[in-house]
PQR file of N, CA, C, O and H, with PARSE charges and radii, in Angstrom:
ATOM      1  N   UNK A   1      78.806   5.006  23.693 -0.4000 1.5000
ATOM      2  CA  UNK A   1      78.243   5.863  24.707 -0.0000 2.0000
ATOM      3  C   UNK A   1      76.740   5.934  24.468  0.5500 1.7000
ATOM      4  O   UNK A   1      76.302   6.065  23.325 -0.5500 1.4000
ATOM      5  N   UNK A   2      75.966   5.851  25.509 -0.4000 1.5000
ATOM      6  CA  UNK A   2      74.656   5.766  25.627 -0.0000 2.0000
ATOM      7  C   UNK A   2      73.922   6.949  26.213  0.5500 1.7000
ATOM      8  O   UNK A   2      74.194   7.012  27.411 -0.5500 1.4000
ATOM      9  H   UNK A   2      76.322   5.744  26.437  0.4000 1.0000
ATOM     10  N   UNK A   3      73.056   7.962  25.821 -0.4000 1.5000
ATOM     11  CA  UNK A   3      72.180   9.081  26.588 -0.0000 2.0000
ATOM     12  C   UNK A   3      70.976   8.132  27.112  0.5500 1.7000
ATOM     13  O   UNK A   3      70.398   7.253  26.471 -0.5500 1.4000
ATOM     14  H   UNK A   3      72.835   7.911  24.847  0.4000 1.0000
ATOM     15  N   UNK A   4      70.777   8.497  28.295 -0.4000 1.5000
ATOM     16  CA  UNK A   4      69.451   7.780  28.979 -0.0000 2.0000
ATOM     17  C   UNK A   4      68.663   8.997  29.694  0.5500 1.7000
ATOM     18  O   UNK A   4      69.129   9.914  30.370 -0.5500 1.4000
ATOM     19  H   UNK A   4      71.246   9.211  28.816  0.4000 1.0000
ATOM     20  N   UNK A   5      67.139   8.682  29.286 -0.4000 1.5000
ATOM     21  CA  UNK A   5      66.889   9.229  29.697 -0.0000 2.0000
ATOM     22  C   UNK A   5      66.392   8.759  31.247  0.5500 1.7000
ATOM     23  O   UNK A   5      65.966   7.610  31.356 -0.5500 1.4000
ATOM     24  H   UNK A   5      66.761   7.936  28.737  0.4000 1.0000
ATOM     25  N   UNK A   6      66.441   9.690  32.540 -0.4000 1.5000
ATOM     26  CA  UNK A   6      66.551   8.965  33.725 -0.0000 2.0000
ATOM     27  C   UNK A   6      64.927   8.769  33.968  0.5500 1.7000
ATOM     28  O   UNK A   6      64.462   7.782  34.538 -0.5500 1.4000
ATOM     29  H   UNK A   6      66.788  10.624  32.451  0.4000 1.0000
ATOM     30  N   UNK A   7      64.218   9.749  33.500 -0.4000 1.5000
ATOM     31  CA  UNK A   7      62.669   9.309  34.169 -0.0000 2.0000
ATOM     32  C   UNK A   7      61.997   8.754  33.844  0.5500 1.7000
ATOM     33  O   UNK A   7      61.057   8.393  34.552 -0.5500 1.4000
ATOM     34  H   UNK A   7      64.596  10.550  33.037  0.4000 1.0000
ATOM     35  N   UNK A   8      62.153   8.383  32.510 -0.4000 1.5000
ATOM     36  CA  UNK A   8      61.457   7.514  31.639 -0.0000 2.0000
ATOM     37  C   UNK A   8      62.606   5.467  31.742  0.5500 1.7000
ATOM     38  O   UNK A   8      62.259   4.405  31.225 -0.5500 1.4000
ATOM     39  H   UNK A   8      62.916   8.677  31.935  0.4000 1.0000
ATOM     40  N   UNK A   9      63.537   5.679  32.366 -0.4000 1.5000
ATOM     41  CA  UNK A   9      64.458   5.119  32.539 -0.0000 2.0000
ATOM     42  C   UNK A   9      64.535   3.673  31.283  0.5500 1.7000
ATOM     43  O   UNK A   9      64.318   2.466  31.395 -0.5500 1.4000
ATOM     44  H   UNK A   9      63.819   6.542  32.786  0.4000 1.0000
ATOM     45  N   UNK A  10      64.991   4.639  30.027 -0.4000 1.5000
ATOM     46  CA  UNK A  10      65.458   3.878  28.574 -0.0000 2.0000
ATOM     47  C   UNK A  10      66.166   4.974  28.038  0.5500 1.7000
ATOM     48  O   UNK A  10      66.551   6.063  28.464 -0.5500 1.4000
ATOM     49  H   UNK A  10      65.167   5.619  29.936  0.4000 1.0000
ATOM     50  N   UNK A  11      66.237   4.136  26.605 -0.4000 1.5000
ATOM     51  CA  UNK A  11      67.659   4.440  26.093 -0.0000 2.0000
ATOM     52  C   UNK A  11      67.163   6.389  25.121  0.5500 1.7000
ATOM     53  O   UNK A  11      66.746   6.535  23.972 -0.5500 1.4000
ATOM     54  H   UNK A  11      65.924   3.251  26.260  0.4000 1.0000
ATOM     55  N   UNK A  12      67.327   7.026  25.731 -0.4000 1.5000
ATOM     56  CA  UNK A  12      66.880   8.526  24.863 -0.0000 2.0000
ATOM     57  C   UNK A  12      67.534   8.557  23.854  0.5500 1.7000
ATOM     58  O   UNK A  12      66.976   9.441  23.205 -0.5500 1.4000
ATOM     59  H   UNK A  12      67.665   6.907  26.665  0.4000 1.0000
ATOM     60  N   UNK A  13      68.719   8.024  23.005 -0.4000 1.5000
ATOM     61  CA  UNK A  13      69.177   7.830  21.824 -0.0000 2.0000
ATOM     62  C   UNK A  13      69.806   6.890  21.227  0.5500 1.7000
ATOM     63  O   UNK A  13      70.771   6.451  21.853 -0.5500 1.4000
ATOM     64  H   UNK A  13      69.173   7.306  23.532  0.4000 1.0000
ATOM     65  N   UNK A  14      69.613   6.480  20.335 -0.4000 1.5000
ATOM     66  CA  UNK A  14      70.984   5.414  19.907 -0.0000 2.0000
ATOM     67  C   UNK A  14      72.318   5.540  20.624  0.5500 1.7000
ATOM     68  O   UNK A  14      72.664   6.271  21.551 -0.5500 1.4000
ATOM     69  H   UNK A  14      68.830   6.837  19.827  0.4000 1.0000
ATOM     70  N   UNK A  15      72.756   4.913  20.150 -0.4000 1.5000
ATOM     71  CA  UNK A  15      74.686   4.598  20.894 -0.0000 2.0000
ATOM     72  C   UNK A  15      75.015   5.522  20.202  0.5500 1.7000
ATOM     73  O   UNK A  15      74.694   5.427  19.018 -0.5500 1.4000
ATOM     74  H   UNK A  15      72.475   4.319  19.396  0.4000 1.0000
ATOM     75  N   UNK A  16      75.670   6.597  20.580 -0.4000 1.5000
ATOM     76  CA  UNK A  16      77.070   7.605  19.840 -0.0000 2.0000
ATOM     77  C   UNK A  16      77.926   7.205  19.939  0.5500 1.7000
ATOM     78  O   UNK A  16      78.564   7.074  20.983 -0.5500 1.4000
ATOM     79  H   UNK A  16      75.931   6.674  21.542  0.4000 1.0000
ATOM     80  N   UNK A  17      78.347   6.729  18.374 -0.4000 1.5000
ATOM     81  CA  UNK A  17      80.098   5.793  18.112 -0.0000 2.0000
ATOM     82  C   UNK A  17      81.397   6.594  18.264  0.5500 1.7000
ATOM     83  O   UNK A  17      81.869   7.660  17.868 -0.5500 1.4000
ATOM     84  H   UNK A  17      77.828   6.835  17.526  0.4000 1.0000
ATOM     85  N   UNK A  18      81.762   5.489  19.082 -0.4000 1.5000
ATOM     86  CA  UNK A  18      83.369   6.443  18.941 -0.0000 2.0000
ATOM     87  C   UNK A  18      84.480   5.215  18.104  0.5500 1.7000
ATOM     88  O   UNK A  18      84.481   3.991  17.975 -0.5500 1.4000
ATOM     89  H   UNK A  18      81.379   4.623  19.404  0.4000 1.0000
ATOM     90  N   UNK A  19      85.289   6.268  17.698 -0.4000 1.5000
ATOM     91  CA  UNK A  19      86.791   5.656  17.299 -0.0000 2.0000
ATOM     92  C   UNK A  19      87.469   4.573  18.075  0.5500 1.7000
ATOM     93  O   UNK A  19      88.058   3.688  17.455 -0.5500 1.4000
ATOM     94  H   UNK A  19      85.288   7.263  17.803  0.4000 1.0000
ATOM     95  N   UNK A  20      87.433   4.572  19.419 -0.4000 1.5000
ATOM     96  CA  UNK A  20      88.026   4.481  20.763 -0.0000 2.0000
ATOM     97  C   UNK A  20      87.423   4.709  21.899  0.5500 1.7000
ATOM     98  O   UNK A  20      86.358   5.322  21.817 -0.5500 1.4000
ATOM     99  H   UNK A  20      86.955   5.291  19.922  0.4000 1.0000
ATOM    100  N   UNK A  21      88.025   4.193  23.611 -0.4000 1.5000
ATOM    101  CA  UNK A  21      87.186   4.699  24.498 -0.0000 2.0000
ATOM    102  C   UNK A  21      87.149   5.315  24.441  0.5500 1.7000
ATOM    103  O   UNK A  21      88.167   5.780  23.927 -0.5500 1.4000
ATOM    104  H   UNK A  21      88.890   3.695  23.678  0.4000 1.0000
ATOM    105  N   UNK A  22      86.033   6.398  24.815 -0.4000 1.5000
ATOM    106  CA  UNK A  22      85.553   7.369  25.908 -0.0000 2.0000
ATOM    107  C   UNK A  22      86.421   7.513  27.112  0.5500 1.7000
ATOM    108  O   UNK A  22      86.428   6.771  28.094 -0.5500 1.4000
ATOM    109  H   UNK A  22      85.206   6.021  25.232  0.4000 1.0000
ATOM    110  N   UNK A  23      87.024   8.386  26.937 -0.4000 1.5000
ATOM    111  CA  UNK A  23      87.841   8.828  28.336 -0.0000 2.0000
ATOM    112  C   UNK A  23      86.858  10.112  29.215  0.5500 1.7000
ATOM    113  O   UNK A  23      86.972   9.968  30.433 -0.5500 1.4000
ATOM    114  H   UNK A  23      87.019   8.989  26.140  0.4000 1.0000
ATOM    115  N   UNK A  24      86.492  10.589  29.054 -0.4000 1.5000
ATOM    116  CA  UNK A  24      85.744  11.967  29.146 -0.0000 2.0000
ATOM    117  C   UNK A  24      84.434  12.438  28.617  0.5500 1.7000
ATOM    118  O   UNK A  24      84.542  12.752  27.432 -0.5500 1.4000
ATOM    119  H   UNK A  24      86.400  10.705  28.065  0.4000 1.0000
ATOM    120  N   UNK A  25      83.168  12.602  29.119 -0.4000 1.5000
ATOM    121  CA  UNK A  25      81.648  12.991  28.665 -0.0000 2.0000
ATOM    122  C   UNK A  25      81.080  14.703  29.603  0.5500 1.7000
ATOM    123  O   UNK A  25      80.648  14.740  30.755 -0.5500 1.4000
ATOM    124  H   UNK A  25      83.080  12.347  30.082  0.4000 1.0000
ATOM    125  N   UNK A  26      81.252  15.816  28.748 -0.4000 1.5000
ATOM    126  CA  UNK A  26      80.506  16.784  29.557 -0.0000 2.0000
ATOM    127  C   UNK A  26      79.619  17.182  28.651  0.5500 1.7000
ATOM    128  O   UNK A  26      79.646  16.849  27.466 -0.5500 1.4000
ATOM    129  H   UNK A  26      81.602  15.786  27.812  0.4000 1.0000
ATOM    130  N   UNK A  27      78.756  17.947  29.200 -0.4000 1.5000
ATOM    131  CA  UNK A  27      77.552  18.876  28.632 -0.0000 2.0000
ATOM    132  C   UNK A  27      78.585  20.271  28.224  0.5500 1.7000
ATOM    133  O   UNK A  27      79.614  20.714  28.733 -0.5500 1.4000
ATOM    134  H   UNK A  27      78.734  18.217  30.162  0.4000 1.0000
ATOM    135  N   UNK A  28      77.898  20.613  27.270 -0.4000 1.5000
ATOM    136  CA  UNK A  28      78.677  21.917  26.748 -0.0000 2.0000
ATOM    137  C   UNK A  28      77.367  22.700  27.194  0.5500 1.7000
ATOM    138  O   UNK A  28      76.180  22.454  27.410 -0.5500 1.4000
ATOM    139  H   UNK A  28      77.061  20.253  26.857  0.4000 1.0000
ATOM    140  N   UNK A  29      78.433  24.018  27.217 -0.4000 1.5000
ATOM    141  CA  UNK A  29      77.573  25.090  28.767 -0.0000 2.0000
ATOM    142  C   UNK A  29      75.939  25.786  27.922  0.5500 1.7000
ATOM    143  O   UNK A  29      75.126  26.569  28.413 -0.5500 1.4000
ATOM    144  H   UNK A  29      79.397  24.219  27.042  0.4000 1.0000
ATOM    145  N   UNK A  30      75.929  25.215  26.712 -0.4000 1.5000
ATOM    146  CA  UNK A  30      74.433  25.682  26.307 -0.0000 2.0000
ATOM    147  C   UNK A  30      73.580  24.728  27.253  0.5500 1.7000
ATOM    148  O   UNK A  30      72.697  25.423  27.755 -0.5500 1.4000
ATOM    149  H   UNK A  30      76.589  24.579  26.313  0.4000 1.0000
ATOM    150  N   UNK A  31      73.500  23.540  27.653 -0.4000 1.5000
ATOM    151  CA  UNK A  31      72.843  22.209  28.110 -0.0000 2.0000
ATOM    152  C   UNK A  31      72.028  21.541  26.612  0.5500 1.7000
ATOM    153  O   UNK A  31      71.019  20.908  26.301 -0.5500 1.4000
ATOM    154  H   UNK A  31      74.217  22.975  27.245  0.4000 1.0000
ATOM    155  N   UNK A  32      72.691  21.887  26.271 -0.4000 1.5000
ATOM    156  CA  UNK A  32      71.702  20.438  24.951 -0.0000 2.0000
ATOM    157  C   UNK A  32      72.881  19.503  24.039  0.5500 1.7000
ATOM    158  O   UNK A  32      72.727  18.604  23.212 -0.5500 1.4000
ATOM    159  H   UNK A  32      73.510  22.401  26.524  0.4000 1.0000
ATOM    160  N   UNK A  33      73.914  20.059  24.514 -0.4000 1.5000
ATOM    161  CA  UNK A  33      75.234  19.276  23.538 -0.0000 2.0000
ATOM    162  C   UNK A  33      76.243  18.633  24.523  0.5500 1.7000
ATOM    163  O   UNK A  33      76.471  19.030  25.666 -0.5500 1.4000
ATOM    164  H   UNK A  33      74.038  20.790  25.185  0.4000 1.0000
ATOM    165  N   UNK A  34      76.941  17.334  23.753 -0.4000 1.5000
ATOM    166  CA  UNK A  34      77.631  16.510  24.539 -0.0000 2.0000
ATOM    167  C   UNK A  34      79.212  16.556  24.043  0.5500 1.7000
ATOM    168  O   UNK A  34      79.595  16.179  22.935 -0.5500 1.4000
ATOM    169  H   UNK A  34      76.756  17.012  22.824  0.4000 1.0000
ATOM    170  N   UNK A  35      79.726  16.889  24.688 -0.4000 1.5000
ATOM    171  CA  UNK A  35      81.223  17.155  24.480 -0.0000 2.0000
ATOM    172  C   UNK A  35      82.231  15.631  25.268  0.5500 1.7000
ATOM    173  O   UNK A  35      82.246  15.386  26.474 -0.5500 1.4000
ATOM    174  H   UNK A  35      79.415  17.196  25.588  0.4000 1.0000
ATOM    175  N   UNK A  36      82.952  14.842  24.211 -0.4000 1.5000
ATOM    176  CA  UNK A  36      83.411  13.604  24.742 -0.0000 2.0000
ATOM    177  C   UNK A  36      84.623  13.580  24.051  0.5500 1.7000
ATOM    178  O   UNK A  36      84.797  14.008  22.910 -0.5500 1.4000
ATOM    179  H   UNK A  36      82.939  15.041  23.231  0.4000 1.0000
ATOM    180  N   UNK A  37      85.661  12.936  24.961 -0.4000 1.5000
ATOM    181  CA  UNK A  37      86.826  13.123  24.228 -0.0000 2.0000
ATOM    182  C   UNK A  37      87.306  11.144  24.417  0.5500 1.7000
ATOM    183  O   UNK A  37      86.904  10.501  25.387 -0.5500 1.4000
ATOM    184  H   UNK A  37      85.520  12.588  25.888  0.4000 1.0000
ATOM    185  N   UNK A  38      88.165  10.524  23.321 -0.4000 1.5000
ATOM    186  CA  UNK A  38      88.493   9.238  23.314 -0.0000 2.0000
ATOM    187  C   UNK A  38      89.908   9.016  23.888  0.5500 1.7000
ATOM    188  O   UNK A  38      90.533  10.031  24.194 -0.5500 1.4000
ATOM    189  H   UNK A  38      88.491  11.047  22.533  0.4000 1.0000
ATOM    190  N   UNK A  39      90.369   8.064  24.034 -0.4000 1.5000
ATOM    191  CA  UNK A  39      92.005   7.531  24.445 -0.0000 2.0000
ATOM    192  C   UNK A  39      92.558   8.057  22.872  0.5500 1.7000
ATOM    193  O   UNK A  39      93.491   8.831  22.655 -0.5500 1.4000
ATOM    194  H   UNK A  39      89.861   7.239  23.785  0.4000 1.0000
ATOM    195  N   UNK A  40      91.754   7.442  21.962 -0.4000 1.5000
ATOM    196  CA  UNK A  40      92.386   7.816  20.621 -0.0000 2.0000
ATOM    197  C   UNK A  40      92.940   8.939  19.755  0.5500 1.7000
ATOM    198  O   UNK A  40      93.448   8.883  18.635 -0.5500 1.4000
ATOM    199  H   UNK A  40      90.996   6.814  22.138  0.4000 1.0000
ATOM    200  N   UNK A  41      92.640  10.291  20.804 -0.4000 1.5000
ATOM    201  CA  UNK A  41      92.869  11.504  20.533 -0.0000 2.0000
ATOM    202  C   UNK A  41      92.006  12.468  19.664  0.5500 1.7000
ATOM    203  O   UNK A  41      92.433  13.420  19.011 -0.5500 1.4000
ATOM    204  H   UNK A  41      92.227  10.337  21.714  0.4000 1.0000
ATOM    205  N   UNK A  42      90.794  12.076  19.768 -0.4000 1.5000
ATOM    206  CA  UNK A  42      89.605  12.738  19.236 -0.0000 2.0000
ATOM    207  C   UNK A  42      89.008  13.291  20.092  0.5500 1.7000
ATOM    208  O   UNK A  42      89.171  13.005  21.278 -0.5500 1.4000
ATOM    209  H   UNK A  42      90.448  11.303  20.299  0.4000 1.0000
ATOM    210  N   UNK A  43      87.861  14.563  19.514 -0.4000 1.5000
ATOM    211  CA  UNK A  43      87.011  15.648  20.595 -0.0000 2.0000
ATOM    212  C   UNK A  43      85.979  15.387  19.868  0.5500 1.7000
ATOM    213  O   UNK A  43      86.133  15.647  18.675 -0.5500 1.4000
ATOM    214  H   UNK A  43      87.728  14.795  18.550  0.4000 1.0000
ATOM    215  N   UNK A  44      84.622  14.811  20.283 -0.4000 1.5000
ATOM    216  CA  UNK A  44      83.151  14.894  19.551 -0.0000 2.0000
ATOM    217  C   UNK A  44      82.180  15.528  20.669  0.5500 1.7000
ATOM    218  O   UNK A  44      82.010  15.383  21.880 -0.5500 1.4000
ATOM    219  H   UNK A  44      84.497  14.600  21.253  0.4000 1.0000
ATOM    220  N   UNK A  45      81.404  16.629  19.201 -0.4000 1.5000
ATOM    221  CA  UNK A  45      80.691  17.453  19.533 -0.0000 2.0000
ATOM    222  C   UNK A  45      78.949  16.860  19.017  0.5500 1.7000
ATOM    223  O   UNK A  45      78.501  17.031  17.884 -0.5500 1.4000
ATOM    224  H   UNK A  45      81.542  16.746  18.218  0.4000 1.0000
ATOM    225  N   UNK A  46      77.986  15.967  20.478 -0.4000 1.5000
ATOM    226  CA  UNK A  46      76.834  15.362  20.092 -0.0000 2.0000
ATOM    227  C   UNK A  46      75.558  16.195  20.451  0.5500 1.7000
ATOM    228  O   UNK A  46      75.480  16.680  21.580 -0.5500 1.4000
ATOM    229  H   UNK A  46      78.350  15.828  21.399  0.4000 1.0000
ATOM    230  N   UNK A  47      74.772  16.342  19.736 -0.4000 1.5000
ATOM    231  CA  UNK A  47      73.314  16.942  19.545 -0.0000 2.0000
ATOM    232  C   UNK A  47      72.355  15.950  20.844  0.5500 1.7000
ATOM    233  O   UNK A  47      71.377  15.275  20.524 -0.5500 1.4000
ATOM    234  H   UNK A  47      74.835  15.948  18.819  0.4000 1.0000
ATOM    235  N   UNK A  48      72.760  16.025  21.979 -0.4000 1.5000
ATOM    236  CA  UNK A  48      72.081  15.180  23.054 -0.0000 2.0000
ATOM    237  C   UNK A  48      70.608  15.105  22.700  0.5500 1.7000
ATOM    238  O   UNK A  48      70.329  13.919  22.871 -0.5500 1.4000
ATOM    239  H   UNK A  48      73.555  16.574  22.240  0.4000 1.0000
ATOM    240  N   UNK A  49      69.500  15.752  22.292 -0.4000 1.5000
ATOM    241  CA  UNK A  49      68.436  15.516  21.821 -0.0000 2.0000
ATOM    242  C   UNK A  49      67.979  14.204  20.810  0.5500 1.7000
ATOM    243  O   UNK A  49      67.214  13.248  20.937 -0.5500 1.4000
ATOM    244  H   UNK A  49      69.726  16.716  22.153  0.4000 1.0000
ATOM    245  N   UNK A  50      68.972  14.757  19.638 -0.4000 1.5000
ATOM    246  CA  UNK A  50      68.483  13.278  18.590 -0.0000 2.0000
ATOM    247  C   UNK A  50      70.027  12.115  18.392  0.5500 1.7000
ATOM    248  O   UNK A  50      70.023  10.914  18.126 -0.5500 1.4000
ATOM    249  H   UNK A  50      69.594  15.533  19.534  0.4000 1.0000
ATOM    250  N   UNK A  51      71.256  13.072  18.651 -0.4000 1.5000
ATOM    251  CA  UNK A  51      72.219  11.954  18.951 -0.0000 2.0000
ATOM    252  C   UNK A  51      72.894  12.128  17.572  0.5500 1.7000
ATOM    253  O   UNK A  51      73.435  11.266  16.880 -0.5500 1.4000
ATOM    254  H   UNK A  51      71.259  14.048  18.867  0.4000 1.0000
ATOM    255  N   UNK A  52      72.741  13.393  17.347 -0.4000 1.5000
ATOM    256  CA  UNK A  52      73.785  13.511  15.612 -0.0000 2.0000
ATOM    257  C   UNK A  52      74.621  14.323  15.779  0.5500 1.7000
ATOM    258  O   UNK A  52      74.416  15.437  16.262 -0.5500 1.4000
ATOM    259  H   UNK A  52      72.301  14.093  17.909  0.4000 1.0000
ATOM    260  N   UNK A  53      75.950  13.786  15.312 -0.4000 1.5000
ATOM    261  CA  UNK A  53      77.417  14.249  15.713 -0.0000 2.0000
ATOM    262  C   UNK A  53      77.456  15.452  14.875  0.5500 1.7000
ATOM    263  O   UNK A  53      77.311  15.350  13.657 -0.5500 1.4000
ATOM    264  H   UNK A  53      76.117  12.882  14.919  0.4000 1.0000
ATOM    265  N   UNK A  54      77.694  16.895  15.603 -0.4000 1.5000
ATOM    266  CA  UNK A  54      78.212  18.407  14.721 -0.0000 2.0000
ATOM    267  C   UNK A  54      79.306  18.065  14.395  0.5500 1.7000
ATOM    268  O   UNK A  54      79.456  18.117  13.174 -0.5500 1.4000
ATOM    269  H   UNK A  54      77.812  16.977  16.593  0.4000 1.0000
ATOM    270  N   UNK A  55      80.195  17.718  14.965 -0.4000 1.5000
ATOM    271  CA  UNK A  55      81.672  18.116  14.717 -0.0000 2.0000
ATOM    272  C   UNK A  55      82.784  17.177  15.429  0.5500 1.7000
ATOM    273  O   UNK A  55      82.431  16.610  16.464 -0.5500 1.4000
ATOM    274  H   UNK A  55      80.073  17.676  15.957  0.4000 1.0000
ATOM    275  N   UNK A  56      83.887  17.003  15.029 -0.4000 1.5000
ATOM    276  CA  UNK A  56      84.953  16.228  15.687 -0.0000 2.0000
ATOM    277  C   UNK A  56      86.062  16.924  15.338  0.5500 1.7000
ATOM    278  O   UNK A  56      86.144  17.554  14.284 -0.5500 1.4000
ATOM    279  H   UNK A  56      84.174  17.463  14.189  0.4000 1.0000
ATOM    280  N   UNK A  57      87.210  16.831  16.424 -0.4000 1.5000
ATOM    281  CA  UNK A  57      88.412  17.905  16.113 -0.0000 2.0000
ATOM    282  C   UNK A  57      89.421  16.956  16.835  0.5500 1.7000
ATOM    283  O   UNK A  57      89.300  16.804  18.050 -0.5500 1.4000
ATOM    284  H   UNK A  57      87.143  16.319  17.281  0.4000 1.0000
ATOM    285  N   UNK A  58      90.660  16.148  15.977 -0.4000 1.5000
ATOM    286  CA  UNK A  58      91.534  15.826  16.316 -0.0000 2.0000
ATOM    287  C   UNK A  58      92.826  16.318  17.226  0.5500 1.7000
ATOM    288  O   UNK A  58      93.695  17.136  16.924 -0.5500 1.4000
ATOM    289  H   UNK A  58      90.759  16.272  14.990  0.4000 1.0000
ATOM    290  N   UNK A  59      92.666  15.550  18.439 -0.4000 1.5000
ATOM    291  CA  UNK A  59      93.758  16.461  18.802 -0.0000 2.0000
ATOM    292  C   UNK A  59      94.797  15.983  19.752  0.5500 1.7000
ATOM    293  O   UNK A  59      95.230  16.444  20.808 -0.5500 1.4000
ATOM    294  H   UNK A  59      91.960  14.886  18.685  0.4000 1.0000
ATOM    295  N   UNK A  60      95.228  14.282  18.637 -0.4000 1.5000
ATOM    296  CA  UNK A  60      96.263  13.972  19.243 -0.0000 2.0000
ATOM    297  C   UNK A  60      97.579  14.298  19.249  0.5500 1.7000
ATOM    298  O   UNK A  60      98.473  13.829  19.953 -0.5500 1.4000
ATOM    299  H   UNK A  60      94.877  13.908  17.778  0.4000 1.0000
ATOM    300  N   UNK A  61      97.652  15.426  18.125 -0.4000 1.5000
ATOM    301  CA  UNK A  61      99.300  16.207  18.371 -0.0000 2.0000
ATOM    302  C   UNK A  61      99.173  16.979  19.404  0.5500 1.7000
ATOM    303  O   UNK A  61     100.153  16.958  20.149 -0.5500 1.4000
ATOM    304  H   UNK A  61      96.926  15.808  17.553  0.4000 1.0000
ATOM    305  N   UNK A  62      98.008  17.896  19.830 -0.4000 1.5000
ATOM    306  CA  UNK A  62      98.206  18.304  21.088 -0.0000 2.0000
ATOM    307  C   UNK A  62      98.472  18.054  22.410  0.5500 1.7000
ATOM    308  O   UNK A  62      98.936  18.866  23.210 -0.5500 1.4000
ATOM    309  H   UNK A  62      97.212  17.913  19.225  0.4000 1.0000
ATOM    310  N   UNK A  63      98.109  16.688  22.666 -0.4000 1.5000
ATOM    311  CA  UNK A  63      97.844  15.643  24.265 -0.0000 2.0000
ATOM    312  C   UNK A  63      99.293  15.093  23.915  0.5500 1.7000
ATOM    313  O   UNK A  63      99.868  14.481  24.816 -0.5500 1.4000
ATOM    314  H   UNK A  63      97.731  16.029  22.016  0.4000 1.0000
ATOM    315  N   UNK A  64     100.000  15.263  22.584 -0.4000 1.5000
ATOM    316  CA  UNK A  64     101.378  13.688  22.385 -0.0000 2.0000
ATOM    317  C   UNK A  64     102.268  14.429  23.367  0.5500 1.7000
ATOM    318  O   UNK A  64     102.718  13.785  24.315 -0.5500 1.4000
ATOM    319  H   UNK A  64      99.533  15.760  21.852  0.4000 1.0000
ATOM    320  N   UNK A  65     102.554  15.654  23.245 -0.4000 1.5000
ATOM    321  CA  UNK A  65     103.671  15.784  24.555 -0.0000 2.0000
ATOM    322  C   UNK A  65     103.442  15.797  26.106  0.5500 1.7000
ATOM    323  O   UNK A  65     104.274  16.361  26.816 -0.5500 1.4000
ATOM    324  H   UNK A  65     102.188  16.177  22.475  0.4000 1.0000
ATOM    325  N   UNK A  66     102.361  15.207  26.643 -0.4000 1.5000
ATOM    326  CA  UNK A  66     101.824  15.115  27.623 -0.0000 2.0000
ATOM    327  C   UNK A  66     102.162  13.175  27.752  0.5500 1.7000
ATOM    328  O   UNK A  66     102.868  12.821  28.696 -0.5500 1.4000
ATOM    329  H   UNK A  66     101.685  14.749  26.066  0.4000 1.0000
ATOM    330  N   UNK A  67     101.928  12.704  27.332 -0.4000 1.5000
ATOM    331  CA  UNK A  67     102.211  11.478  26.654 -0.0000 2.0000
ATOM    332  C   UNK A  67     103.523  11.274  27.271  0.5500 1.7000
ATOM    333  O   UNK A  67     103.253  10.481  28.172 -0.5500 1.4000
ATOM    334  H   UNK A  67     101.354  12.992  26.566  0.4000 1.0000
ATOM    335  N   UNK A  68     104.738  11.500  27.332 -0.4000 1.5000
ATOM    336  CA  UNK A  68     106.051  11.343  27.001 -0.0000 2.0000
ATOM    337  C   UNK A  68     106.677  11.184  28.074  0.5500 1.7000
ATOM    338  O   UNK A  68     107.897  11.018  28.058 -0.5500 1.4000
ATOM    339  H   UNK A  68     104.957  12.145  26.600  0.4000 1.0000
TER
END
């Protein structure tokens, strides 16, 4: 996943790695953090400014009975 910035139109951070696709990319409701979730059953929490991951929260036992 790539942040761009649009007016300057380049890359505003490195690539933020995932495990897996990217199924899902929102802004978390402060506007400076990137909330993305994978096929692989992961939640990452990105610092949209410099592009450094706070936090990740597994949560493919939760989605598995949706799955079925």
């Amino acid at each position: 996943m790539r942040v761009w910035d649009i007016f300057e139109k380049k890359g505003a951070v490195e690539t933020l790695n995932h495990g897996s696709e990217v199924l899902s990319v929102d802004f978390h409701p402060n506007g400076k953090d990137i909330i993305s979730t994978t096929l692989g059953g992961q939640m990452y929490m990105w610092q949209s400014d410099e592009g450094h991951m706070i936090g990740m929260i597994d949560i493919k036992l939760d989605i598995a009975g949706g799955r079925l």
